[in-house]
C-alpha distance (Angstrom), angle and dihedral (degrees) to the residues before:
residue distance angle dihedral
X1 . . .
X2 3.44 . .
X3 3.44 129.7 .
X4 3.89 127.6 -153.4
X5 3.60 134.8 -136.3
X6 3.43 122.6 -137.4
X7 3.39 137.5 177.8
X8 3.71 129.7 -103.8
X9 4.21 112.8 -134.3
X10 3.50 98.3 -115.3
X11 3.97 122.0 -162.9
X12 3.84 89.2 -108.8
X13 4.01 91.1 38.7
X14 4.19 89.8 57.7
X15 3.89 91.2 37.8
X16 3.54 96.3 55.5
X17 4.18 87.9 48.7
X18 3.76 84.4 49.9
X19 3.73 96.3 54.1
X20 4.07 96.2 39.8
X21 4.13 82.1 56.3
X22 4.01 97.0 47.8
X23 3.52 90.1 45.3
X24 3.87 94.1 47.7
X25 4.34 85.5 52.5
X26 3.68 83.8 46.8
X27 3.47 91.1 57.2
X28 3.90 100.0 46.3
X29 3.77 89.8 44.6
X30 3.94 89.2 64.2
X31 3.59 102.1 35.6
X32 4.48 83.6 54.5
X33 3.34 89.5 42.8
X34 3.79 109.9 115.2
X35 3.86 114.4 -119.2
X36 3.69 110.3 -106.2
X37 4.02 87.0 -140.3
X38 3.96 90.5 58.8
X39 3.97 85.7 57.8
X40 3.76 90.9 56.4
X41 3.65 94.7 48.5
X42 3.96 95.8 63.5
X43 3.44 106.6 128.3
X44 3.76 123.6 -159.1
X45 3.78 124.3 -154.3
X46 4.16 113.3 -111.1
X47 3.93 128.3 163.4
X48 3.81 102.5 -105.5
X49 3.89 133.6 174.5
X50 3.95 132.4 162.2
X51 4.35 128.8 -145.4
X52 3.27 121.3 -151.5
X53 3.66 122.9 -156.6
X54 3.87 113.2 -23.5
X55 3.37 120.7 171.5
X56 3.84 89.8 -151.9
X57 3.73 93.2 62.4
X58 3.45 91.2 29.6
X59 3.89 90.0 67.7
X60 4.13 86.5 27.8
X61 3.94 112.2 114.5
X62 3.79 90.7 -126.4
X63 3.85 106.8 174.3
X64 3.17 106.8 -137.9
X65 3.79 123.7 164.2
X66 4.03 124.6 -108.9
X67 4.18 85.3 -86.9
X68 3.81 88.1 54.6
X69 3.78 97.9 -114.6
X70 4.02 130.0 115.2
X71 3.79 126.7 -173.1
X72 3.79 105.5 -140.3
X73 3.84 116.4 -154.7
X74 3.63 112.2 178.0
X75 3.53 143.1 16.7
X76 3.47 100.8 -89.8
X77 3.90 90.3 59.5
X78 3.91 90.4 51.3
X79 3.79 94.3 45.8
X80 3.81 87.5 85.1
X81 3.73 86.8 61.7
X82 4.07 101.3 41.3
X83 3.58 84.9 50.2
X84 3.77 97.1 62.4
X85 4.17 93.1 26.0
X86 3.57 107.2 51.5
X87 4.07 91.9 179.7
X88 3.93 92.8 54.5
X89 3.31 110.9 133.1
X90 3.79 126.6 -113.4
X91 3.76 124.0 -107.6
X92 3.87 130.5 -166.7
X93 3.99 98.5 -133.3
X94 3.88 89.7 -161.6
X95 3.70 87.1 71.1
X96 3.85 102.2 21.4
X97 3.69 152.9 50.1
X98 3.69 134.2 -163.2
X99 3.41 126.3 -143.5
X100 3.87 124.6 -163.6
X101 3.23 125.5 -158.8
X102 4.11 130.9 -171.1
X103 4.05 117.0 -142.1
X104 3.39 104.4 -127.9
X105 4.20 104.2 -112.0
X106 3.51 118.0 -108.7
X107 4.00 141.7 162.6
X108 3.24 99.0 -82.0
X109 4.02 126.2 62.4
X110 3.78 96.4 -105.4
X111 4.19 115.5 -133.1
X112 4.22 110.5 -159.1
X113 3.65 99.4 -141.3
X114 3.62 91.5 178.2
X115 3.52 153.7 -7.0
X116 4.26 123.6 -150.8
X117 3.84 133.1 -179.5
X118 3.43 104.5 -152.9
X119 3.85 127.2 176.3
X120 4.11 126.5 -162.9
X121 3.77 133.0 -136.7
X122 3.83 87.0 -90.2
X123 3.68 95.8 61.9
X124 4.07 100.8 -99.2
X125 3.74 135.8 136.4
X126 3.21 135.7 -143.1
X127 3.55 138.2 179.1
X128 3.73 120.6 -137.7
X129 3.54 126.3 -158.4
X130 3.87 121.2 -166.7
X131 4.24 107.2 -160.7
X132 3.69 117.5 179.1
X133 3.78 118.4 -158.2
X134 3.76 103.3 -133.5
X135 4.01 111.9 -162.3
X136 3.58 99.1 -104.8
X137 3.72 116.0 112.0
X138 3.81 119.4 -129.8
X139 3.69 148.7 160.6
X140 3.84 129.9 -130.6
X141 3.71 99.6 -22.5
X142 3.70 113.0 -176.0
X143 3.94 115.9 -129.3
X144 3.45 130.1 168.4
X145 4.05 126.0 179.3
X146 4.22 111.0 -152.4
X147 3.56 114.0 -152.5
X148 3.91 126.1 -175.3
X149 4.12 120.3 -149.8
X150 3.41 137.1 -168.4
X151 4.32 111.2 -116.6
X152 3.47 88.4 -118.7
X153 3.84 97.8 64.4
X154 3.72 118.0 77.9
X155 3.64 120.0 -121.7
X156 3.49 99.4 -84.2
X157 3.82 147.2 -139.2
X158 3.69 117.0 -81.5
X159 3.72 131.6 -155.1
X160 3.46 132.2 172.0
X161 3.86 116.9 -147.6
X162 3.73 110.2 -160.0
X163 4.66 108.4 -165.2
């Protein structure tokens, strides 16, 4: 007959068991975690257009704030712009706002690749605008970027990513 040995769970035998098993959950907690870069990259659909260089808006007294951005409310507000962009298009102020903003001038003659309203874990928007410098040489060109929000959202963020 033989007799097996087997061994007794010591304190230090169970511990170490213990400590393999929290650090195994440990583990699977961070790799399911979700990346806190994929929160900030939720984008939300808005209405969004850009102008580039009319003279009627050019000349236009637009009102836009020190930052070059105006939030436009009602239809009187957004006449200025109808009136000198016939192919605007039309937005229920009961539900929506727009906001314009002005790209600031630079050397280069700007191209708007792309306009994104993102929000973060914590509830914020922003609005992010891609510009491209394109090698032609200019001065002063006007450009505005149009962007159409729901009431709800807050007036949000706004940063202007020049590649």
């Amino acid at each position: 007959m033989h007799s097996r040995i087997f061994k007794k769970p010591t304190l230090l035998y169970s511990s170490m068991s213990c400590f393999k098993i929290i650090i195994l959950m440990f583990c699977l907690a961070c790799v399911n975690s979700p990346d806190p870069m994929e929160c900030f990259s939720q984008e939300i659909n808005s209405d969004s257009f850009w102008v580039y260089d009319g003279t009627c808006l050019k000349n236009a007294d637009l009102g836009l704030d020190e930052d070059g951005v105006r939030k436009i409310t009602n239809e009187d507000q957004y006449s200025i712009f109808t009136d000198c962009l016939p192919e605007n298009p039309e937005v229920d102020f009961t539900t929506s706002y727009v906001l314009v903003i002005k790209v600031p001038p630079g050397n280069y003659y700007p191209y708007i690749q792309e306009i994104r309203l993102l929000e973060s874990c914590d509830g914020l928007f922003s609005i992010e605008i891609e510009v491209i410098k394109t090698p032609f040489l200019t001065v002063d060109v006007f450009k505005l970027a149009f962007v159409t929000l729901q009431v709800e959202i807050p007036e949000p963020k706004i940063e202007i990513l020049w590649l």
